[in-house]
N, C-alpha and C positions, 0 to 999 in steps of 0.2 A: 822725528817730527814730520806727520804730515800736514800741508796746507791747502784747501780746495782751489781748484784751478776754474772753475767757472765762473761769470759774474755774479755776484747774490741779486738776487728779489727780492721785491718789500713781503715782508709777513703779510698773510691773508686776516689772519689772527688778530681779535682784538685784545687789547690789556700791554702790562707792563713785564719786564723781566722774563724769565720762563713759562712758558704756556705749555701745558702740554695735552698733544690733539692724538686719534688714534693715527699709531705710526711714525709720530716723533714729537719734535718739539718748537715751539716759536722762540727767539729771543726779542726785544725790545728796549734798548736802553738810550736815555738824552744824553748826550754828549753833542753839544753845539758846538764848542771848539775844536775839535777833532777832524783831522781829516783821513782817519781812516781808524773804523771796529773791527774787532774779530774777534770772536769766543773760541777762546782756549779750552780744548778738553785735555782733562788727566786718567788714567788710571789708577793712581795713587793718591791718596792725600798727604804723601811723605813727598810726591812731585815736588820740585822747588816750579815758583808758579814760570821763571822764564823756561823752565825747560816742559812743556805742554805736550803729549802725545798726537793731537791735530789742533787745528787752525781753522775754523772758516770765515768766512768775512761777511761781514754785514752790511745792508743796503742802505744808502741815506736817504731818508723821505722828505730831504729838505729843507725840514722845517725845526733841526737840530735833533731828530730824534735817527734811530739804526734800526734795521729788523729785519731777519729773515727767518725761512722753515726752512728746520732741516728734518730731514726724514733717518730714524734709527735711534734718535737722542730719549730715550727712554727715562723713569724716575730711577733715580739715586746718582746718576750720569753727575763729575766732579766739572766744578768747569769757573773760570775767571771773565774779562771782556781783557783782551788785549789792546789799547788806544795808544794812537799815532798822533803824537799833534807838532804841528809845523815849528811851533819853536821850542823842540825839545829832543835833542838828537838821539836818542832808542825809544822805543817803542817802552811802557810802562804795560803794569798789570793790577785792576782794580775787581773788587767784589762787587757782584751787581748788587744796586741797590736795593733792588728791590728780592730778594734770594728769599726765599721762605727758611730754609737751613741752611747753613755753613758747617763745614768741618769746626772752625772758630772764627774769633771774632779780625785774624790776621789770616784765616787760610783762603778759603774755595770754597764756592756757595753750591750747593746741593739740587738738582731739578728735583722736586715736587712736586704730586699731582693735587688739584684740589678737592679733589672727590674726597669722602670717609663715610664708613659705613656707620652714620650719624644714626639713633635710637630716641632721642629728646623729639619726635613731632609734635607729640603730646603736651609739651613742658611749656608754662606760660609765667613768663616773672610776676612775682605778687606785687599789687598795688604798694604805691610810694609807701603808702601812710600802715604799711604793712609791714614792710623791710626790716629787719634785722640783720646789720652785716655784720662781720667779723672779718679784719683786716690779717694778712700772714705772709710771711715771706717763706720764698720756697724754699732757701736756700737752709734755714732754720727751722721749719715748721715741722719738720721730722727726719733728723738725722742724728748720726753719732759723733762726739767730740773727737777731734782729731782726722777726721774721712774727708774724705771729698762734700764739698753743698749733697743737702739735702736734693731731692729731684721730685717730677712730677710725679713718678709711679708711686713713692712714698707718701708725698700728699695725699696721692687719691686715698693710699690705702688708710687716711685718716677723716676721711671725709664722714665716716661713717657717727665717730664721734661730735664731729658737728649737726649734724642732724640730733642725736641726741640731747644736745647742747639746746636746740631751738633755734638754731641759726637757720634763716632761709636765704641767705648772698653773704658771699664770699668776693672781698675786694682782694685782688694778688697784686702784689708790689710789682714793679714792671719787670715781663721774661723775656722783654727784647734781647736780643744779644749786646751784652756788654763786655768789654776786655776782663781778661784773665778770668777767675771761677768764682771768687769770692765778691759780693757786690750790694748795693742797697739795689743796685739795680737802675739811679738815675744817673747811668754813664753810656748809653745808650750808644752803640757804634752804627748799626743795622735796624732799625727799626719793624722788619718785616719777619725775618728772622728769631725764630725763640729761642733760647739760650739753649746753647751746647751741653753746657754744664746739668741743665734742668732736663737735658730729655727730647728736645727739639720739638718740631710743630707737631707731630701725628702722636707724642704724649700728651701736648697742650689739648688737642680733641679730644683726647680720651679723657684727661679730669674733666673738662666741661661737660663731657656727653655724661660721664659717670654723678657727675653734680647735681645736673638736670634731671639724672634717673633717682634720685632723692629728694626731687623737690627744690633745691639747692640753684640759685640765680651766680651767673659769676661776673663780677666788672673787671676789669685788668685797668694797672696805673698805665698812663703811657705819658710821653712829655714832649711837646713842640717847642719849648723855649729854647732849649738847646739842646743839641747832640756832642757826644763824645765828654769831654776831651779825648781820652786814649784813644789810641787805634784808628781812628778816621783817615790816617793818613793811606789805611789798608784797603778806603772804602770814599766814605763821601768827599775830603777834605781835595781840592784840586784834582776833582774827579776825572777830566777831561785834560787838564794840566795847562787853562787858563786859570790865572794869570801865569805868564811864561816867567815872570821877575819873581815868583813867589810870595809877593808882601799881602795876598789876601787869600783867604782859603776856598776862594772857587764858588764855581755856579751854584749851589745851594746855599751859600753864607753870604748876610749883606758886605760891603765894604766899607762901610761908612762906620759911623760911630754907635750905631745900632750894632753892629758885627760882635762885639763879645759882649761876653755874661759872666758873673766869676763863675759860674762852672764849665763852661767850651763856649764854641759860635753858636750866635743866633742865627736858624735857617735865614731864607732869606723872603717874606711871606711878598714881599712883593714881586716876585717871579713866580708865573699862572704855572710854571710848569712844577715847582716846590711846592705852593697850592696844593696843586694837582697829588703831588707825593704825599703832603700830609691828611689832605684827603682820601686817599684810597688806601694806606696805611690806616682810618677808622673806620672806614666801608670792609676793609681784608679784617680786622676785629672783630665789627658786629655782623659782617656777614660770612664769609670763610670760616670764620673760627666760632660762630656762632655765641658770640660773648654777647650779657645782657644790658653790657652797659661801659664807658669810662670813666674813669676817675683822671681827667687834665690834670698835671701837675703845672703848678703856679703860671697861673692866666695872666697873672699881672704883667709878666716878662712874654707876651704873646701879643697882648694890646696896647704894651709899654715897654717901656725900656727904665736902664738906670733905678730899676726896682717899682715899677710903677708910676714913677717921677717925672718921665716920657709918654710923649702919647705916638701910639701905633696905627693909624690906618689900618695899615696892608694886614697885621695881623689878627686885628677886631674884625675885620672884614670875614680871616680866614674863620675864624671862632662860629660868627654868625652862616658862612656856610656850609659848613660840619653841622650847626643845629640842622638849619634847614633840608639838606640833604637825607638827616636822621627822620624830620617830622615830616616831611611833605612829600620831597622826590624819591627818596630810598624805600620804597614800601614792604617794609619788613612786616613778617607773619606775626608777630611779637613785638609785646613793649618793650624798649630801651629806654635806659636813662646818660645822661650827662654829667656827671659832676664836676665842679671847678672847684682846686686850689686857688684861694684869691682873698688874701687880707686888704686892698686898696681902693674898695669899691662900695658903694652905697644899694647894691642892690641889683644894680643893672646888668650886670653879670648874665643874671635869673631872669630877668625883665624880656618875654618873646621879642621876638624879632621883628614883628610887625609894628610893637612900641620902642625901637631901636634899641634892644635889648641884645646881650651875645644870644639867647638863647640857651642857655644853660638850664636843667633841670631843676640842681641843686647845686649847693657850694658849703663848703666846711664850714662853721661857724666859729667863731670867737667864743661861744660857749663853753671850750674847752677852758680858757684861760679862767674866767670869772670860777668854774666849778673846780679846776685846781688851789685856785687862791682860796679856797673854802675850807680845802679838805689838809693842804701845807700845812699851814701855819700852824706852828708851835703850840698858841695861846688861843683857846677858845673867845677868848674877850676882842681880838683882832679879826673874826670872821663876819666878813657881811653880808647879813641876811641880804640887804637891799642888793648888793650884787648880783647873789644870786635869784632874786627874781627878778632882775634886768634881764638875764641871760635866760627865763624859764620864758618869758613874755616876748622875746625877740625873733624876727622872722623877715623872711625877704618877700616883698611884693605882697605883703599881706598873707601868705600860705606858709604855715609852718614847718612842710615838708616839703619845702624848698632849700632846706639844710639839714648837714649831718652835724649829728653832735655826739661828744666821747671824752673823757677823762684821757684815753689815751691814745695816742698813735707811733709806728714810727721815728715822729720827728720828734715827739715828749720824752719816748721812752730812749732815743738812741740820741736826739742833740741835746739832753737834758738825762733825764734817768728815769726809770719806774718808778710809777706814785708811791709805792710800798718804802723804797727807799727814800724817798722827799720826805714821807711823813717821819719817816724814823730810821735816818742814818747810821745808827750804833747797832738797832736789833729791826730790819725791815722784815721781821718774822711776828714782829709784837701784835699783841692783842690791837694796841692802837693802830697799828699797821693793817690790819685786819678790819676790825671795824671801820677804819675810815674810807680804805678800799671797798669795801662794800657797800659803805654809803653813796657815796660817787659811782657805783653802779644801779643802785634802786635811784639816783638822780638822774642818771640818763636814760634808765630804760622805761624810765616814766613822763619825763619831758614831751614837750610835743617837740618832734623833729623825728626824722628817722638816724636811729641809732644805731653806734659803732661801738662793736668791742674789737679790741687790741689781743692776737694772739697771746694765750698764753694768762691772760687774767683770770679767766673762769678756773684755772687750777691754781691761781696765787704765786704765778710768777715774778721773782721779785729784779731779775738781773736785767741791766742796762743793757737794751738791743743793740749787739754786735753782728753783723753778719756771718760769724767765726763759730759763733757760741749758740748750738742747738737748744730747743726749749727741751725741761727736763719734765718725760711725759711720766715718772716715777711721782710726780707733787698730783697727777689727777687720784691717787691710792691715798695720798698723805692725809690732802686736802680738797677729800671728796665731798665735803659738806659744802664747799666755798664753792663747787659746782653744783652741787645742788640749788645751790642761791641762786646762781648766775642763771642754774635751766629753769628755777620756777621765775625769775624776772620776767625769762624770755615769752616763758608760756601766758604769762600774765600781761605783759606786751602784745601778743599777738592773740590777743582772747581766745583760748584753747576753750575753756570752759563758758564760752558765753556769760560771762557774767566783771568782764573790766572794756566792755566795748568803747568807752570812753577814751580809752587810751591811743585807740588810731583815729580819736575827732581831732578836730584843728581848736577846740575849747579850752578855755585854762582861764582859771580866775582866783590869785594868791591871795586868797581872802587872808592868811593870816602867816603876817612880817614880825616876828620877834627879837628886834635884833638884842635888847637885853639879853634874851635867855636862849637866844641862837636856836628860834625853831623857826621851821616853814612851813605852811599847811597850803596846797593847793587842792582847788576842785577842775578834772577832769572830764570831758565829757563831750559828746558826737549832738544826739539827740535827746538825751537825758529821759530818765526814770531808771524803773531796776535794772539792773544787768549793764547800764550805758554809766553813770553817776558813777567817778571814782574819785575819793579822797585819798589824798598822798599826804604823810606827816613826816617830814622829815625834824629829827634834834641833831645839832651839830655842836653838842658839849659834852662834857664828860659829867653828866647827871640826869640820872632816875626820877620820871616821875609817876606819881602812884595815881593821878588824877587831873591832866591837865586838858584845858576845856578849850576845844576846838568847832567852830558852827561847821554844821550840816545845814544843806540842800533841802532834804524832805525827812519827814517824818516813819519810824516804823525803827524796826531793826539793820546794823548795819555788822556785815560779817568782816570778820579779819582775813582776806586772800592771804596777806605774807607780813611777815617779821622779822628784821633783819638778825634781833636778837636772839631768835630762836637758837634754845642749845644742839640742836640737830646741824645747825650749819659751821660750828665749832665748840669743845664741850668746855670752853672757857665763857663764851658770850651767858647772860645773865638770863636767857629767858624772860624778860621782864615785858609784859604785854602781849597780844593778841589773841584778843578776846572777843567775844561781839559785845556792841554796846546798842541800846536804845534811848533814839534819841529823844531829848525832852523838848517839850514846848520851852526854852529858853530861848532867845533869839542872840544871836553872837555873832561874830565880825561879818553884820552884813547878811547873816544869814538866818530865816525863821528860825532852827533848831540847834543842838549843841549837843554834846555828850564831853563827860571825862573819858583819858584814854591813857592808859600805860604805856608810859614810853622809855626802854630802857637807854642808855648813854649809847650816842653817835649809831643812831637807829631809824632804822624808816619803818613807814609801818603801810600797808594797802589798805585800803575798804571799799566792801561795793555793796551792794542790797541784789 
């Protein structure tokens, strides 16, 4: 081992962790307890990290932070921070925090440059009220049973299929680096860092760049509520090796009764220099990495503690400026969006920052639950209409596309199970099984809100999300009609044809609640006339009707867009309806005109003029 023998200088260099300039490299790392840095270089990453091939040491800027240049330290260079702290008799070894790659989430973080031969200039994410995402883990989204996680370069090479699909954003489950291979991903050791497992950072550009050369918007989950558990002990957890007694886990984590969460510690948002970390940790996402947007995991444990039940300053504070930073000071070439995880709030969440709001663009909705309990339940006589137009009608701050709404996610299909299975535990392949998954997607992809679909629906995936268990990309051949469904939803979502423009207005009026006979008819609609006015029929029974009388809007003819029924999208469904109808001078729920409509069992039906 060598150790440099001159005194170090403060880095010229601004930023955090690794910088690298022509001719070498800057480090930067806080360590206030410390009284003595020095980055470790390896040749190996089979090195054990105490035994390091050089040594140099780092300058302190007095103000708790390290930093020097060194010159030769090139990209791919293997390297730790070696820190000395006075009450702890050797010398320890920690991953910077701030590392864009690691050999793992226990080894030696990787110098990175930030440069990529980026292609997206062109790429502009489409308007809220536009969005169609599709949620996927990397790990899953296309691999083989029994292999190692799925990876980014496999993603990409399915990305091609979502664009078929209709999908214009892609939410990825978070690719921070988390311990060991297999993961949901909210066990977060390195937040800067993309997963080993996945491919590391200069994969992570290439699906986005590749995304964005499709049209294709991407958001990545990330989470400030907590870090770790595992592995932190490699990385953030007594990073410095205050406290010297061990009973609290260091400068990043509070100490108090705020300090854990049942999944690890809670940063510590009242320390400007953690701030600081989880700030530039979404500034390195939307800008570095050129992503269009986050998806916060659970806000409530950000602005509160004890699930919400606590109130947070320091981390409401942090929330509000992350918005800020995104809308005013960061001036990105490009929209971004914000989304919050957050069941404990009235709204404000979303509410700008100027009305003391976090700032949040959007946030999940409770829609999910109300349009599950519709499509569950056993007994058609126990579904409420009325709930579900609570959930069609509901929005934050008055904007509709201020939330996502979805049948599934994640947390449905992997803390609970796939709808396929809810509905029909014995045979989640049944007809009813089918039907009613599909209905639950002509519900949300017609909703106002911006919509989510759950990897793996559009082909009728029916198993309980595992991290372990890849989707089976053999059901898109099986059950290529149930994609067919999902891609005319999406086209019809995103007015392909100019003729459901209605669909991305913030307009909705349930003219007609049947809870007797479990139907729902909403009108749709921006600025209304032809091509804008869409009527949505949903029946949530298991019955046929040959002529059931729903009010229209305006007068003339009104075309059938889509049918869930249609034998094209399985050659069991009934065919039963879509048809054009014209409507009559009768006036009905509310409305001048009416027509009869075919409607076959647990079916939706579109119409536009």
């Amino acid at each position: 081992m060598v150790s440099s023998i001159s005194a170090p200088q403060v880095s010229v260099h601004n930023g955090m962790g690794s910088i690298v300039f022509i001719g070498g490299t800057a480090f930067r790392v806080w360590a206030p307890f410390a009284s003595r840095v020095q980055v470790a270089f390896y040749n190996d990453p089979n090195q054990s990290n105490e035994n390091p091939t050089r040594l140099v040491g780092l300058a302190s800027e007095n103000n708790g932070y390290w930093s020097t240049d060194i010159d030769g330290i090139s990209p791919d260079q293997l390297y730790c921070y070696q820190i000395t702290n006075p009450g702890i008799s050797a010398p320890f070894y920690k991953i910077d925090p701030y590392a864009k790659q690691v050999t793992n989430s226990v080894g030696k973080g990787i110098v990175r440059e930030s440069d990529f031969p980026w292609t997206d200039a062109d790429f502009r994410m489409p308007d809220y009220n536009s969005l169609v995402i599709y949620e996927l883990h990397l790990g899953t989204f296309d691999d083989d049973p029994g292999d190692r996680p799925g990876n980014l370069a496999r993603a990409t090479s399915r990305l091609d299929h979502l664009l078929e699909l209709g999908i214009n954003c892609i939410h990825v489950m978070p690719p921070n680096e988390f311990a060991a291979d297999f993961s949901w991903g909210y066990n977060v050791a390195l937040p800067f860092a993309i997963e080993e497992a996945y491919g590391g950072i200069i994969e992570f550009k290439k699906f986005v760049d590749r995304a964005h050369s499709l049209g294709i918007a991407v958001i990545t989950d990330c989470l400030f509520n907590h870090f770790g558990p595992s592995d932190l002990d490699a990385s953030l957890r007594r990073f410095d090796g205050w406290p010297e007694d061990g009973r609290h886990n260091g400068i990043y984590f509070y100490t108090d009764d705020r300090g854990e969460t049942q999944w690890g510690p809670r940063p510590d948002f009242g320390r400007i220099e953690v701030r600081q970390f989880i700030r530039d940790n979404v500034m390195f996402l939307l800008g570095e990495c050129h992503c269009d947007g986050l998806r916060i995991d659970s806000t409530s444990n950000v602005w509160g503690f004890n699930n919400g039940q606590g109130w947070n300053s320091d981390g409401y504070n942090l929330l509000r400026w992350i918005s800020d930073e995104k809308n005013f000071f960061h001036r990105y070439p490009r929209q971004k969006i914000l989304i919050a995880e957050d069941w404990h709030n009235d709204g404000w969440v979303t509410r700008p920052t100027p009305q003391m709001g976090a700032g949040m663009d959007a946030e999940w909705h409770w829609f999910v639950h109300e349009a599950r309990n519709a499509l569950e339940n056993p007994s058609d006589g126990f579904r409420d209409m009325g709930g579900v137009a609570r959930a069609l009608y509901a929005r934050f701050n008055g904007d509709a596309f201020k939330r996502v709404i979805y049948s599934e996610s994640h947390d449905e299909s992997g803390n609970n199970d796939a709808l396929a299975r809810k509905i029909d535990p014995t045979n989640p392949e049944s007809w009813f099984a089918r039907k009613r998954t599909t209905l639950g997607a002509a519900l949300v992809l017609t909703a106002p809100g911006i919509p989510m679909i759950w990897q793996g629906q559009e082909i009728f995936s029916i198993n309980k999300f595992s991290d372990q268990i890849p989707l089976d990309w053999s059901r898109k051949d099986r059950f290529n009609g149930i994609f067919q469904l999902y891609q005319r939803l999406c086209q019809l979502r995103r007015n392909w044809e100019n003729n459901t423009r209605g669909l991305r207005g913030q307009n909705i009026n349930c003219h007609l609640v049947d809870n007797l006979n479990k139907v729902i008819a909403f009108h749709r609609w921006n600025e209304g006339g032809p091509g804008d006015d869409v009527i949505v029929i949903l029946n949530f029974a298991d019955r046929t009707w040959d002529s059931y009388r729903v009010g229209l809007p305006r007068w003339g003819t009104w075309w059938c867009r889509f049918s869930s029924d249609w034998s094209g999208y399985s050659s069991d469904f009934g065919n039963i309806g879509g048809y054009p109808v014209n409507a009559e001078s009768a006036p009905k729920d509310n409305m001048p005109h009416s027509a009869g409509f075919s409607i076959g069992p647990y079916s939706a039906l579109i119409y536009s003029q």
